[in-house]
C-alpha angles and dihedrals in degrees: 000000000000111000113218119251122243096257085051104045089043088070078065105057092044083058110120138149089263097035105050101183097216133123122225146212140188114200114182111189127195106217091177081111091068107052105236134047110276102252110217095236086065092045086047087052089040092053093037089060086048095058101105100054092072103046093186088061083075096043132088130180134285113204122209120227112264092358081274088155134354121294125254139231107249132166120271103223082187102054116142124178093216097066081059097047133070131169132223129181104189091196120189079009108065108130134122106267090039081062090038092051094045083045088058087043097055093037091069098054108094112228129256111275094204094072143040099297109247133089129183122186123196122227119204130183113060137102122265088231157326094299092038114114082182138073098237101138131102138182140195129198121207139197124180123171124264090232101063091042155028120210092258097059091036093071085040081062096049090045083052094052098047137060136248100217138063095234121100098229114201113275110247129220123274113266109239108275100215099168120214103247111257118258117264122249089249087049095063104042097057085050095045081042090061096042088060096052086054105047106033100188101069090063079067089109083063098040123047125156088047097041087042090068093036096048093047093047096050099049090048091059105038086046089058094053082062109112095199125189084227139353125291117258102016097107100124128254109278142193086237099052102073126108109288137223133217093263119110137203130189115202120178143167132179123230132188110252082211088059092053091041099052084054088055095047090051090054110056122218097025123122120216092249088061094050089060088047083056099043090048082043093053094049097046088054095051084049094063094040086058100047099034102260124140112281083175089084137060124244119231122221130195106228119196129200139200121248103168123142116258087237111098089211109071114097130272123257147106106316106169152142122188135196132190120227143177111247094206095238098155079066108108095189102075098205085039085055091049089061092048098051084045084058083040096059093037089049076055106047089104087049089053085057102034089065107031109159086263098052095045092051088047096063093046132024114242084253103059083032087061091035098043078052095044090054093033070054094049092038095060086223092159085056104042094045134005129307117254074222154347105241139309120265119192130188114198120189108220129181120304083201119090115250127211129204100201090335084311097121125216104253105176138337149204132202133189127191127203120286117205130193114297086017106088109166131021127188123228113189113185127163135208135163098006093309126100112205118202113204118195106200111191152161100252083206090062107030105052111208097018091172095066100069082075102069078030089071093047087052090052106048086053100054091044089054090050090048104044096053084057097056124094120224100229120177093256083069084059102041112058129184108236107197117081104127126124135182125261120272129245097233085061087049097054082048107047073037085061094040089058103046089057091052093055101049087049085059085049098057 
């Protein structure tokens, strides 16, 4: 029994009709090496004999009563495989955007609550490639809940459930499932009683008036020890930043690492990571030229970073910090923009700290945080003010190995992450095998057109590679200025002050 942390059991509670907090993935596979098509009662065995690598994939949730503490991870005595697994065969079309499109169907459906929170289908029926006269491709697509995981550990999942080598190794037999007996009700509440006498705020459902005052005080002073870049909610009014539907688009587009790493080398002190921030930055900025939003003022990304052990064996879950930074878009000069968002990220670097996933989940429980989101959500408070920012984009190294599922090599592959109201469109970067792939994953009902991002990419990495052979490294590209932060306004604090108010009277009714 492993009870969730605040950061994970507050993807839960996100978690609407119109919000699924799941992360997805697309894996296309070429089993031309092999010989045969891959048949899906060989990809169910394989799976069944990789079980135990992956713990979570045999766990469902425990609630508490009342939501008086955060659930646990039990094992689930009635797993069965089949409930996760499903099988298409897209026929005479099979091509890439119809997977891509069925891909975006199933990926807005939440998962089931009543078993381990994952679910893959498999998709038969469509060419390898271009050059294929077969049909010796396959696909998965995967979802897996936010709450079990972050996008980091997520491809350290998939790297767990393939193989490293061409050869189809002979499936082995299922380990014994023996499943821990669930906790008993009284159980869980003594334990969920002695959470809540260490940590009294989370009792503040139960008490108001006095946790009222507490709660209020202690955010107030913990908010002001924030050293931020900029200050909070200042991001500008966006077309990305509007109330969201259920309907998904995946939009996604490859790009050579050598490409993104000649640019770096023709800056100077950049790192790569920097380069794709450019290149998204670049893009985002086309995209508003092109539908009359501001370009005078410069877009703000959530950035979140990966803070797991090394040890492989510590368990998944959500193990982030996150920092906010301006992505220079008001900078016309698109290498120019790539050294500014590299002073920007430095200028951040306390912030980084200063909200680490820990120390965020510490001010508030993962309840009044959902809640806080849902209201900053019903409020419009993107819309009626200004955005704390723009949208996340997240860059996840994967393998530069091939991978093989059964001497079907990994070919390519997409990934979404979850939307949520005023947050229309998030960007997923992960490389593997020399290529970085960039996956805009949007609410076609908030983000008009969303196909062209696609050739808008192309355009920008162009236009950053012209540039940035013309721009000179000078010292001051070396030498940054570190010190940029400011305190928060007081104009931020009134209004996370009025955020939280609100929260706390919906705990009260």
């Amino acid at each position: 029994m492993r009870q969730l942390s605040e950061l994970d059991a507050s993807f839960l509670y996100l978690e609407s009709e119109t919000a699924p907090m799941h992360i997805g993935g697309i894996y296309l596979f070429d089993a031309r090496g092999s010989g045969n098509p891959l048949a899906f009662s060989t990809f169910v065995a394989y799976l069944r004999s990789r079980l135990h690598v992956v713990p979570v994939f045999r766990q469902r949730l425990k609630e508490i009563p009342f939501r008086l503490g955060r659930p646990y991870w039990v094992d689930d005595p009635d797993f069965s495989i089949e409930r996760h697994l499903a099988y298409v065969n897209l026929g005479e079309h099979g091509k890439l955007h119809s997977l891509v499109g069925l891909a975006s169907k199933i990926l807005e459906e939440p998962l089931k609550r009543d078993r381990p929170l994952w679910h893959m289908t498999f998709v038969d029926g469509f060419p390898a490639d271009e050059d294929d006269d077969g049909l010796h491709g396959f696909a998965l697509i995967v979802k897996l809940h936010h709450a079990a995981i972050d996008a980091f550990s997520g491809e350290e999942i998939m790297g767990k459930l393939l193989e490293y080598t061409p050869d189809a190794r002979a499936i082995a037999n299922p380990r014994p499932w023996e499943p821990q007996p669930e906790p008993s009700e009284e159980r869980i509440i003594l334990q969920t009683g002695a959470n809540l006498l260490r940590k009294p705020l989370q009792v503040t459902s139960l008490a108001m008036n006095a946790a009222e005052v507490a709660a209020r005080s202690l955010v107030q002073r913990q908010i002001r020890k924030l050293p931020l870049p900029f200050p909070l909610f200042s991001a500008p009014h966006s077309p990305f930043n509007r109330q969201i539907t259920a309907n998904r688009q995946i939009i996604s587009a490859d790009v050579d690492l050598s490409r993104l790493k000649a640019i770096k080398a023709n800056l100077g002190n950049v790192t790569l990571n920097d380069v794709v921030l450019g290149l998204c930055a670049e893009t985002l900025r086309r995209y508003l030229a092109n539908h009359d939003g501001d370009e005078g003022k410069s877009l703000v990304a959530m950035t979140p970073i990966s803070v797991r052990s090394n040890s492989l064996r510590k368990a998944t879950g959500n193990q982030m910090s996150a920092m906010l930074l301006d992505l220079a878009t008001n900078e016309a000069n698109p290498a120019r923009r790539i050294r500014k968002i590299h002073q920007n990220a430095v200028a951040s670097e306390p912030y980084r700290e200063a909200i680490s996933a820990d120390r965020l989940t510490e001010l508030l429980p993962s309840t009044m945080l959902a809640l806080s989101a849902r209201l900053y959500s019903e409020l419009q408070i993107a819309q009626r003010y200004q955005p704390a920012f723009n949208l996340p984009i997240t860059n996840v190294p994967g393998p530069q190995v091939p991978l093989y599922l059964q001497g079907a090599r990994l070919t390519r592959q997409y990934n979404s992450a979850p939307l949520f109201d005023s947050m229309g469109l998030v960007v997923v970067a992960v490389s593997y095998e020399g290529r970085l792939t960039i996956n805009f994953t949007l609410c076609p009902d908030v983000v008009a057109d969303g196909d062209s991002l696609k050739g808008l990419l192309e355009e920008s990495l162009h236009a950053i590679e012209t540039a940035a052979s013309a721009l000179p490294i000078t010292e001051e590209d070396r030498d940054y200025d570190t010190d940029g932060s400011q305190t928060l306004t007081d104009e931020a604090l009134t209004l996370l002050e009025g955020i939280l108010s609100r929260t706390l009277k919906r705990f009260r009714h």
